[in-house]
VOFI-111331 format. One line per field, with one value per residue: residue number from 0; x, y, z of N, C-alpha, C, O in turn. Coordinates in Angstrom, 2 decimals, decimal comma. Layout:
BEGIN
seq	(NUM | ...)
nu	(X | ...)
nv	(Y | ...)
nw	(Z | ...)
cau	(X | ...)
cav	(Y | ...)
caw	(Z | ...)
cu	(X | ...)
cv	(Y | ...)
cw	(Z | ...)
ou	(X | ...)
ov	(Y | ...)
ow	(Z | ...)
END
This chain:
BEGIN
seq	(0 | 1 | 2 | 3 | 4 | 5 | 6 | 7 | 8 | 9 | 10 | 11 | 12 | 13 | 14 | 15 | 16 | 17 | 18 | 19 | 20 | 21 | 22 | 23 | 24 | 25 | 26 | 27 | 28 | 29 | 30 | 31 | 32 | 33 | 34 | 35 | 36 | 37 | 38 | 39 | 40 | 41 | 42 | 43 | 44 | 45 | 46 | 47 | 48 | 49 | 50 | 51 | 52 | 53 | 54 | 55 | 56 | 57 | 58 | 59 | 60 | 61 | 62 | 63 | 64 | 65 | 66 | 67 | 68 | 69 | 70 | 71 | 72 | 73 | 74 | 75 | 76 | 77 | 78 | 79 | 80 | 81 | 82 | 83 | 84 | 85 | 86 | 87 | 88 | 89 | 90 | 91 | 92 | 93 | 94 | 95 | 96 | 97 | 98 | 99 | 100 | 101 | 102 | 103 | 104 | 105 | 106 | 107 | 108 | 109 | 110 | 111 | 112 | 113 | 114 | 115 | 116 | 117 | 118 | 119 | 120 | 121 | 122 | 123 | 124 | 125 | 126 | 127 | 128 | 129 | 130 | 131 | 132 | 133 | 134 | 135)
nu	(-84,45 | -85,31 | -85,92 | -88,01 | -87,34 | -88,09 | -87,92 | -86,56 | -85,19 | -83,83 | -80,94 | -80,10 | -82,12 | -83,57 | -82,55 | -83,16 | -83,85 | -83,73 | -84,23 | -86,43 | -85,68 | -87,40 | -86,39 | -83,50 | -81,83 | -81,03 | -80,54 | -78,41 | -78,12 | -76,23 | -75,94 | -74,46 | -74,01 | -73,06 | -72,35 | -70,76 | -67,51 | -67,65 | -68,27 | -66,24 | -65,95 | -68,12 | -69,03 | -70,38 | -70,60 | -70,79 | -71,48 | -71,59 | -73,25 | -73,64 | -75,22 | -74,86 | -75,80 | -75,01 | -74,72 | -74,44 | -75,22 | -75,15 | -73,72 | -72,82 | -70,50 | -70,34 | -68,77 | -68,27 | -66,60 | -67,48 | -66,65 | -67,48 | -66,18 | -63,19 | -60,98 | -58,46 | -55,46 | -53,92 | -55,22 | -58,12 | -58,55 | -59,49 | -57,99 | -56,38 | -58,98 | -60,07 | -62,92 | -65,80 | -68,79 | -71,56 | -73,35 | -73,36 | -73,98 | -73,71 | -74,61 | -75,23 | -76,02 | -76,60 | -76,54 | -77,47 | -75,48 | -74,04 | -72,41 | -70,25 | -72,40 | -74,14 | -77,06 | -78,35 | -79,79 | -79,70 | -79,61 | -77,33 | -77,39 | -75,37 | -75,24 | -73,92 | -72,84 | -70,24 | -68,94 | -66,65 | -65,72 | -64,23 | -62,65 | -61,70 | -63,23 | -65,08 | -68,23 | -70,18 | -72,81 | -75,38 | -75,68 | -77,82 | -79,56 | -79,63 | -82,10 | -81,98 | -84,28 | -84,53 | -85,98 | -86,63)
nv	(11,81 | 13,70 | 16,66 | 17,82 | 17,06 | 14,72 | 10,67 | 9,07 | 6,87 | 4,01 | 2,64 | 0,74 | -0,78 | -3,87 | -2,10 | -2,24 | -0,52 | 2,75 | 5,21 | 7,87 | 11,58 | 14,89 | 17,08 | 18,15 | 17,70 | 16,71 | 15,87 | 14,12 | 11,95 | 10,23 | 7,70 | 6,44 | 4,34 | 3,01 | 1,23 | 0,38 | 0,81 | 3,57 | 5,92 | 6,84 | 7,77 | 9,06 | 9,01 | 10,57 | 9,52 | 9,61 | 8,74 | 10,68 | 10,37 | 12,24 | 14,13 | 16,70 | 19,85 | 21,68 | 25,29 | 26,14 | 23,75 | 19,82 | 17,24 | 16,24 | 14,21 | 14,10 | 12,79 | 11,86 | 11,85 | 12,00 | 12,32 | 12,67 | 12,98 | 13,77 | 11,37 | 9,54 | 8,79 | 7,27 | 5,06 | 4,96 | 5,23 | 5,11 | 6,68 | 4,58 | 5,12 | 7,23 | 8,60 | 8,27 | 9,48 | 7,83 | 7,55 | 9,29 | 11,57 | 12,48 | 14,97 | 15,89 | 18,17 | 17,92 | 19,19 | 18,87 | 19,45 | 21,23 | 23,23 | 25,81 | 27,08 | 25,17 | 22,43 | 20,79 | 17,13 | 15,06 | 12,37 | 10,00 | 8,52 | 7,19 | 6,58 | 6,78 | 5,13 | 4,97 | 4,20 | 4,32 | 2,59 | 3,33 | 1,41 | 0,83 | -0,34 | -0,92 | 0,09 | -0,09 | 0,98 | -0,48 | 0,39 | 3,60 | 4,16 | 6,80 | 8,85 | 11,43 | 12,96 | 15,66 | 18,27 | 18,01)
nw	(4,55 | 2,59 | 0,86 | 3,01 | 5,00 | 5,66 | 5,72 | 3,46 | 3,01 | 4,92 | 5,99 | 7,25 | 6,39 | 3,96 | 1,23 | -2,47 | -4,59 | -5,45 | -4,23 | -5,50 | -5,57 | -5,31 | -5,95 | -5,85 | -3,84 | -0,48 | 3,09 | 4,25 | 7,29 | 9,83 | 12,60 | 14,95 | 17,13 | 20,40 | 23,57 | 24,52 | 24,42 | 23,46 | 20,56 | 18,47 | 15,99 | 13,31 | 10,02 | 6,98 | 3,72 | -0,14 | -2,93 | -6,51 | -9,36 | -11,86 | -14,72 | -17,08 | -18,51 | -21,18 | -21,27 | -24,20 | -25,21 | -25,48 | -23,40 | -20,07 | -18,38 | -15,09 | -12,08 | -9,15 | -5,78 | -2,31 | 1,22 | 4,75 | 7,82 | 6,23 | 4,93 | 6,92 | 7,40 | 9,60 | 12,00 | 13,45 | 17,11 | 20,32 | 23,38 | 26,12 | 28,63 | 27,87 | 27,61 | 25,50 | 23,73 | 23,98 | 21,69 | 18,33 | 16,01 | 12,11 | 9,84 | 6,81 | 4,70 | 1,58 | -1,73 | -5,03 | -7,95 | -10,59 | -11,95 | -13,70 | -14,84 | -16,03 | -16,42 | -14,27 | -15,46 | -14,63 | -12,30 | -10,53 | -7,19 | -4,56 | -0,76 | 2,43 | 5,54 | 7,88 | 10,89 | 13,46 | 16,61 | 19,93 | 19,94 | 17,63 | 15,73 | 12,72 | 11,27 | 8,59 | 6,39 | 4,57 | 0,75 | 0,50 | -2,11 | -4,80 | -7,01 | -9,14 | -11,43 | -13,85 | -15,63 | -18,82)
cau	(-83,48 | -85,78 | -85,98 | -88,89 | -86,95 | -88,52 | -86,84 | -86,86 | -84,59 | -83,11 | -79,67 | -80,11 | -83,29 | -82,95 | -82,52 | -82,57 | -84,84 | -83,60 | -85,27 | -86,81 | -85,90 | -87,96 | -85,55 | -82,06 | -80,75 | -81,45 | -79,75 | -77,67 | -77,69 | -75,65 | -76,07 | -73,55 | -73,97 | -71,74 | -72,60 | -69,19 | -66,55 | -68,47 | -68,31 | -65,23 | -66,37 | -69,39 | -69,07 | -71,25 | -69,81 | -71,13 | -70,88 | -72,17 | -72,59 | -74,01 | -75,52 | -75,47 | -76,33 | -73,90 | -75,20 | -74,78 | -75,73 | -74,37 | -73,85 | -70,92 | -70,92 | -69,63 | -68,70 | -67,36 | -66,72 | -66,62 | -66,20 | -67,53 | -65,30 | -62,21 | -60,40 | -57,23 | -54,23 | -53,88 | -56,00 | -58,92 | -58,66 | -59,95 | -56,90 | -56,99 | -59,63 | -61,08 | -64,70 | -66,25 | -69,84 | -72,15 | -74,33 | -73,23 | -74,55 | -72,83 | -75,86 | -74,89 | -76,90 | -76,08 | -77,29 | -76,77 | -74,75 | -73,01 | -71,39 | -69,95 | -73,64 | -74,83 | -78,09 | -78,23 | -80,62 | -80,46 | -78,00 | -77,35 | -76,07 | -75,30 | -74,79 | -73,12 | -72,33 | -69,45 | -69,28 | -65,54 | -66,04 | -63,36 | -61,18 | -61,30 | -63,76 | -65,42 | -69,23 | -70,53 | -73,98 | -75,81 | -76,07 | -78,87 | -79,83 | -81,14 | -81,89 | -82,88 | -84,38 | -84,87 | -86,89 | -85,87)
cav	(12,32 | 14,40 | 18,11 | 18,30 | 16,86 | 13,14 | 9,78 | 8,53 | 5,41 | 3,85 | 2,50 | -0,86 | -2,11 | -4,09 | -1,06 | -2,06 | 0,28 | 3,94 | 6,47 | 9,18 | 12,90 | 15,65 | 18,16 | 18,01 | 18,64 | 16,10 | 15,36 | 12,76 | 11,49 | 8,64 | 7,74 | 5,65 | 4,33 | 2,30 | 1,85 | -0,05 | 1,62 | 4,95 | 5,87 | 7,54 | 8,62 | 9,03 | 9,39 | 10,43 | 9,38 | 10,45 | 8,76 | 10,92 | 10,71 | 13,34 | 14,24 | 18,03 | 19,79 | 22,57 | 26,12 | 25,59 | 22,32 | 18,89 | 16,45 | 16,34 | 13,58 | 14,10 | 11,79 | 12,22 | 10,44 | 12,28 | 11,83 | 14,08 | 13,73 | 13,23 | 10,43 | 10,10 | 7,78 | 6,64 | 4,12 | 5,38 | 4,61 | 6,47 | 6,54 | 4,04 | 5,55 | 8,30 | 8,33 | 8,73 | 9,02 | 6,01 | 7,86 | 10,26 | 11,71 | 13,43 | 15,34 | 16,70 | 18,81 | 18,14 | 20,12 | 17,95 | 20,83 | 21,18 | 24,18 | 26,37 | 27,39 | 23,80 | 22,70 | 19,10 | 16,65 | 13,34 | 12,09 | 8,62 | 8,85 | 6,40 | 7,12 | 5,16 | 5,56 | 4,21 | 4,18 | 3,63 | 2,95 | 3,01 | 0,05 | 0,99 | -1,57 | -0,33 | -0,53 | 0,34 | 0,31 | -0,41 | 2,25 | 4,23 | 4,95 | 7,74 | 9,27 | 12,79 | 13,55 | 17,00 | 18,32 | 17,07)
caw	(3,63 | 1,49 | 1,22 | 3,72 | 6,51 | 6,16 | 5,54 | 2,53 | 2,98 | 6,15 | 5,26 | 8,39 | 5,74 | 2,72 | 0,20 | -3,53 | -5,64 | -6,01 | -3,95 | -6,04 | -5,65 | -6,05 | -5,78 | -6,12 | -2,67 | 0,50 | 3,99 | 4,89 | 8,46 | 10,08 | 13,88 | 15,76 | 19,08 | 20,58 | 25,10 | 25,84 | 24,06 | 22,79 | 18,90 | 17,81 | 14,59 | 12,31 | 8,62 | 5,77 | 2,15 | -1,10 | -4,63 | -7,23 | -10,96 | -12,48 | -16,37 | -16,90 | -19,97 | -20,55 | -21,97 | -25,78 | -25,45 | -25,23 | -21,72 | -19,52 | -17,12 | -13,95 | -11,22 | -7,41 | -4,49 | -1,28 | 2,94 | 6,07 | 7,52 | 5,10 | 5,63 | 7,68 | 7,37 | 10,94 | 12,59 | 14,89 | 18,41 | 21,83 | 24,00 | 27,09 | 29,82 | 27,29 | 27,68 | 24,61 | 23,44 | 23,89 | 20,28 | 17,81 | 14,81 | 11,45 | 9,26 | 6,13 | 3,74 | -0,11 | -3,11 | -6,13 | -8,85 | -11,95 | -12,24 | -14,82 | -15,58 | -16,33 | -15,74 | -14,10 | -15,95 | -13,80 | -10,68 | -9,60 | -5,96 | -2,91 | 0,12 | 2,86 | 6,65 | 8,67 | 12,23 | 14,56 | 18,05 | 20,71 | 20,32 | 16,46 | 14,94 | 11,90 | 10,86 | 7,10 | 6,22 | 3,45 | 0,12 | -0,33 | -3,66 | -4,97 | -8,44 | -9,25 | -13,02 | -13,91 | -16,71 | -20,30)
cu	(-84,12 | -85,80 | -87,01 | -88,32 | -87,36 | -87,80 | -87,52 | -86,48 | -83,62 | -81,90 | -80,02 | -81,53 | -82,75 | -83,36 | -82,41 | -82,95 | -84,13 | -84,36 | -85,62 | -86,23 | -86,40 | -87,34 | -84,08 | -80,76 | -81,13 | -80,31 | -80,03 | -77,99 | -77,45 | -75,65 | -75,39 | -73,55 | -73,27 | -71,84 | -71,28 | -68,34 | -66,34 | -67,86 | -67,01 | -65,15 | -67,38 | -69,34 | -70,17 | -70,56 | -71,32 | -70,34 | -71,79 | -72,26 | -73,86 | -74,20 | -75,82 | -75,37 | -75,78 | -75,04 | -76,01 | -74,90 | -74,68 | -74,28 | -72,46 | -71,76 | -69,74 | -69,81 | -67,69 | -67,64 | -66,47 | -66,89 | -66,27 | -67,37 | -64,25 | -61,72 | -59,38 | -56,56 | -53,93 | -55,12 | -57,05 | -58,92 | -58,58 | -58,26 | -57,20 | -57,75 | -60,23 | -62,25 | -64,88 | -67,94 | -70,45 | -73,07 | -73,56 | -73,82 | -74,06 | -74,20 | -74,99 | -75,89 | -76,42 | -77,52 | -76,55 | -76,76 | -74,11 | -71,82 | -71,36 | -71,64 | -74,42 | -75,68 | -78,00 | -79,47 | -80,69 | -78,90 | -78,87 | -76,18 | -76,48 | -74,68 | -74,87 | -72,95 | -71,26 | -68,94 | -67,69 | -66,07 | -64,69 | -62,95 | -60,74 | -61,71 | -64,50 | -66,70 | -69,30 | -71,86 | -73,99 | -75,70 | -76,78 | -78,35 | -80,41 | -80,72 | -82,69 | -83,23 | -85,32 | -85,37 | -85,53 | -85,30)
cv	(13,12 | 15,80 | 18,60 | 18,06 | 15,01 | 12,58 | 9,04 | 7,16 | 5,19 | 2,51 | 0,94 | -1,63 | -2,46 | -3,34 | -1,57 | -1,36 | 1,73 | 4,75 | 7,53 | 10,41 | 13,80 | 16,53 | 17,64 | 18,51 | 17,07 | 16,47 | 13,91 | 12,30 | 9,98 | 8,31 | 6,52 | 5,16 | 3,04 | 1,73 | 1,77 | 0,63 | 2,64 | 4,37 | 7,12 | 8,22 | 8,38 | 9,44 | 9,49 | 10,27 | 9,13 | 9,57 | 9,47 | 10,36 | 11,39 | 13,51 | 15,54 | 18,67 | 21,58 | 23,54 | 26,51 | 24,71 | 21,65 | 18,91 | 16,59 | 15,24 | 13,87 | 12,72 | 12,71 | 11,76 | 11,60 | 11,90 | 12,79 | 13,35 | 13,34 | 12,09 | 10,46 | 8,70 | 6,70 | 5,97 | 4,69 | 5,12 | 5,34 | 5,74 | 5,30 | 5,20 | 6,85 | 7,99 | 9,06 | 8,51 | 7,95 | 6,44 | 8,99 | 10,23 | 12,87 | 13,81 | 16,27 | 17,45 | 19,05 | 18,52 | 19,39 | 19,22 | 20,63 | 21,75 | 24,51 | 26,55 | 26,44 | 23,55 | 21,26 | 18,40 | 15,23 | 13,31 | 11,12 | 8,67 | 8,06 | 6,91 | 6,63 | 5,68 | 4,49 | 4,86 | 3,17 | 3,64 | 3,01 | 2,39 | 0,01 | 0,07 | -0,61 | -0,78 | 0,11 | -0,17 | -0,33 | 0,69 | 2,35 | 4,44 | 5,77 | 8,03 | 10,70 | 12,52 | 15,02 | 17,23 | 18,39 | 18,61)
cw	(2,50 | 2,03 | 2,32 | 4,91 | 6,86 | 5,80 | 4,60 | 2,88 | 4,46 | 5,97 | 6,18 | 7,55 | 4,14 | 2,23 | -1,42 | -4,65 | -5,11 | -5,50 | -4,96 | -5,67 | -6,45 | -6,68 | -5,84 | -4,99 | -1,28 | 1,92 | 4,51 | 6,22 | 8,77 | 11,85 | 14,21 | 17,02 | 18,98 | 22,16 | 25,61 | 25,64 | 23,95 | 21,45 | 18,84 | 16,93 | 13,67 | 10,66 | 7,69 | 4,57 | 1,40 | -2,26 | -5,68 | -8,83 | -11,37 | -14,15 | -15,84 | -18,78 | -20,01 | -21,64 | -23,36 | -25,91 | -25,57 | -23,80 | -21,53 | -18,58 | -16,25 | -12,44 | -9,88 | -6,50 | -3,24 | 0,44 | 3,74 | 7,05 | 6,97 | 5,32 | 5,96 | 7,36 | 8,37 | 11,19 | 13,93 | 16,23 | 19,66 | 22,55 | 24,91 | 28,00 | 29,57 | 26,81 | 26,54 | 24,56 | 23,36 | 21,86 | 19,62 | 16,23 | 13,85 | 10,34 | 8,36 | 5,09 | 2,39 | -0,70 | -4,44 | -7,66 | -9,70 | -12,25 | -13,41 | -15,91 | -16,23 | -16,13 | -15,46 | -14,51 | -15,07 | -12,95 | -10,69 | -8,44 | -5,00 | -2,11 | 1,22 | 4,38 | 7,37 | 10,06 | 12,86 | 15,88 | 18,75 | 20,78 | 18,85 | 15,74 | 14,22 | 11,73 | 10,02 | 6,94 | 5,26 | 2,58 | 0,07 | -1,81 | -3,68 | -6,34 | -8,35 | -11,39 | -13,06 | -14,88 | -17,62 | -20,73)
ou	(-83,47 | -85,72 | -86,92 | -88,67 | -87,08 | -86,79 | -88,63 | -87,36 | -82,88 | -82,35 | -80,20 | -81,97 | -82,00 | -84,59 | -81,29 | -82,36 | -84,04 | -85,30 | -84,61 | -86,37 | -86,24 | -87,61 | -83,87 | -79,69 | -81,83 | -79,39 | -80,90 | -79,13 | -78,00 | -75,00 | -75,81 | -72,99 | -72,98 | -70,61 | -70,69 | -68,05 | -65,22 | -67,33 | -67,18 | -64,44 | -67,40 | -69,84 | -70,93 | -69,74 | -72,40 | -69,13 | -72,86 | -71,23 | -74,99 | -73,32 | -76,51 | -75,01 | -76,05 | -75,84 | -77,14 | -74,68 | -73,55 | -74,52 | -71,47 | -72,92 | -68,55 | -70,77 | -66,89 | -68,73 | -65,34 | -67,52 | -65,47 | -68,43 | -64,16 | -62,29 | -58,80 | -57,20 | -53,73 | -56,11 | -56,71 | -59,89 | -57,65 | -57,67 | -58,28 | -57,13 | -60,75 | -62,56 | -64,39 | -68,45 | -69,98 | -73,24 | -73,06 | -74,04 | -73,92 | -74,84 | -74,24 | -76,76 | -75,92 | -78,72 | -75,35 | -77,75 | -73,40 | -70,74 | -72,04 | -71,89 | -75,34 | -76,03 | -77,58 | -80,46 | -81,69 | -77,80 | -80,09 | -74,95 | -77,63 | -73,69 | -75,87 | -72,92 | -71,50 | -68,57 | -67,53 | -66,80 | -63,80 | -62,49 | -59,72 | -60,89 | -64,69 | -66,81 | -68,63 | -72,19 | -72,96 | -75,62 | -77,33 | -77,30 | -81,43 | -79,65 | -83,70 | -82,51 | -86,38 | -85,38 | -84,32 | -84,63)
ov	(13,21 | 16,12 | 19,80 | 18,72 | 14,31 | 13,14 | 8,50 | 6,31 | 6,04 | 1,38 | -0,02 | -2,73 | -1,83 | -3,27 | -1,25 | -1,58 | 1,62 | 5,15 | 8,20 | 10,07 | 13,89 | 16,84 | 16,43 | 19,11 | 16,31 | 17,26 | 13,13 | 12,32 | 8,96 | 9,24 | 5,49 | 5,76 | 2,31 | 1,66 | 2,42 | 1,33 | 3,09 | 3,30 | 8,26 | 9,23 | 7,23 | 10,53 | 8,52 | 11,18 | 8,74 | 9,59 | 8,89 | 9,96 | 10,96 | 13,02 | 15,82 | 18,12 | 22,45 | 23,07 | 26,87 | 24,41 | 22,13 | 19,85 | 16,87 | 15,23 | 13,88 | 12,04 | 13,64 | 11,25 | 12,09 | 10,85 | 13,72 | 12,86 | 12,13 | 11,65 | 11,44 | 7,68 | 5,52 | 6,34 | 4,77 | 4,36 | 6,09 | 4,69 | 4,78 | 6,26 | 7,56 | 7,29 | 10,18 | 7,57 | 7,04 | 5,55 | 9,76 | 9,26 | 14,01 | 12,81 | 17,15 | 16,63 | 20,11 | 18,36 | 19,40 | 19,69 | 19,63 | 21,30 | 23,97 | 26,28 | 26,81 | 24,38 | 20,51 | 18,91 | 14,51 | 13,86 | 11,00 | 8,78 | 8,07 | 7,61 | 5,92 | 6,91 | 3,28 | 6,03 | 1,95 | 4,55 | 2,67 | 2,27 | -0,61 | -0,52 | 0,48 | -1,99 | 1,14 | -1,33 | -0,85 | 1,82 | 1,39 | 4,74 | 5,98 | 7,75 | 10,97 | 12,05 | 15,32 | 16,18 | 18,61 | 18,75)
ow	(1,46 | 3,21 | 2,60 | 5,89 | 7,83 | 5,38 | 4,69 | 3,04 | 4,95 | 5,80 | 5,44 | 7,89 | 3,39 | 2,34 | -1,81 | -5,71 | -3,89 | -6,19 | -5,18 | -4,49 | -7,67 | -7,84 | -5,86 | -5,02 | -1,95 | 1,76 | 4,88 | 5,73 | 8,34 | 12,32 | 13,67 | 17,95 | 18,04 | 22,27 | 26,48 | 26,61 | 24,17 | 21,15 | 19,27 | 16,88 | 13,23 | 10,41 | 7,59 | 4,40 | 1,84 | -2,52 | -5,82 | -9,38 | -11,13 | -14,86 | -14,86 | -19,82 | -19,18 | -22,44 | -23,66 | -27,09 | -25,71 | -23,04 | -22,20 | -18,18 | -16,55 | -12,08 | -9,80 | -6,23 | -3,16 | 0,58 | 3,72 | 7,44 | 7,18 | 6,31 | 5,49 | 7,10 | 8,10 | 10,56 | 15,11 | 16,34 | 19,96 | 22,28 | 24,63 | 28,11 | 30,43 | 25,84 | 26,37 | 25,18 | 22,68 | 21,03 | 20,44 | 15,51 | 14,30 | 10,00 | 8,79 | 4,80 | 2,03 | -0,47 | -4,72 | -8,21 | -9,61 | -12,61 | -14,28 | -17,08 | -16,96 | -15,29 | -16,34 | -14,00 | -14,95 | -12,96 | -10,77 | -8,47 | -4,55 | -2,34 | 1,38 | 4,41 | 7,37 | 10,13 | 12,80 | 16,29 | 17,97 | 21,92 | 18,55 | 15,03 | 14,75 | 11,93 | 10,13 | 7,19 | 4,82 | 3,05 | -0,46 | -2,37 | -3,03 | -6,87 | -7,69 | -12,27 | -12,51 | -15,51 | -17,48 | -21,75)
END
């Protein structure tokens, strides 16, 4: 999960210390396998909170929660006798941002995977942590 392509943190070990970032960008990935049922769906979720440090000065904190892919209302479930994937995998590429010309000074962000299979049972990992700090 770091900008080079390596793995910082693997969500199935006990996680409780705060990965580092160097940079302010990583990818996500979540892998699902499933042999009997297949995997129905793979999610990456995203909690941010954010310190940014606006133009003329002074912090804004920002916060946000989000879901690849969104979430849906209805209940997951492969039809009867639709073969689905025994593995799948959802890889996202975040850039941790401010906006409105802000410059971001530190992020605290977890980040979570959940996994349906075919009969519609749910798995959730563990969170990563991570923290970025950017120059003062």
């Amino acid at each position: 999960m770091d900008s080079r392509g390596g793995s910082l943190a693997v969500a199935s070990l006990d996680v409780d210390a705060a990965a580092r970032l160097s940079v302010p960008r990583f990818t996500a990935t979540a892998v699902g396998e499933d042999a009997e049922s297949g995997v129905a769906r793979v999610r990456v979720s995203l909690h941010q909170e954010l310190v940014c440090r606006r133009p003329g000065g002074g912090e804004v904190h920002r916060g946000l929660v989000r879901y690849w892919p969104p979430p849906q209302v209805e209940r997951i479930r492969a039809a009867p006798g639709a073969e689905l994937p025994a593995r799948d995998t959802r890889r996202r590429r975040l850039t941790l941002r401010c906006g409105d010309g802000a410059r971001l000074v530190r992020a605290h962000v977890e980040v979570w995977a959940e996994v349906i299979d075919g009969l519609g049972l749910e798995a959730i990992t563990r969170r990563v942590r991570l923290r970025y700090e950017g120059r003062p």
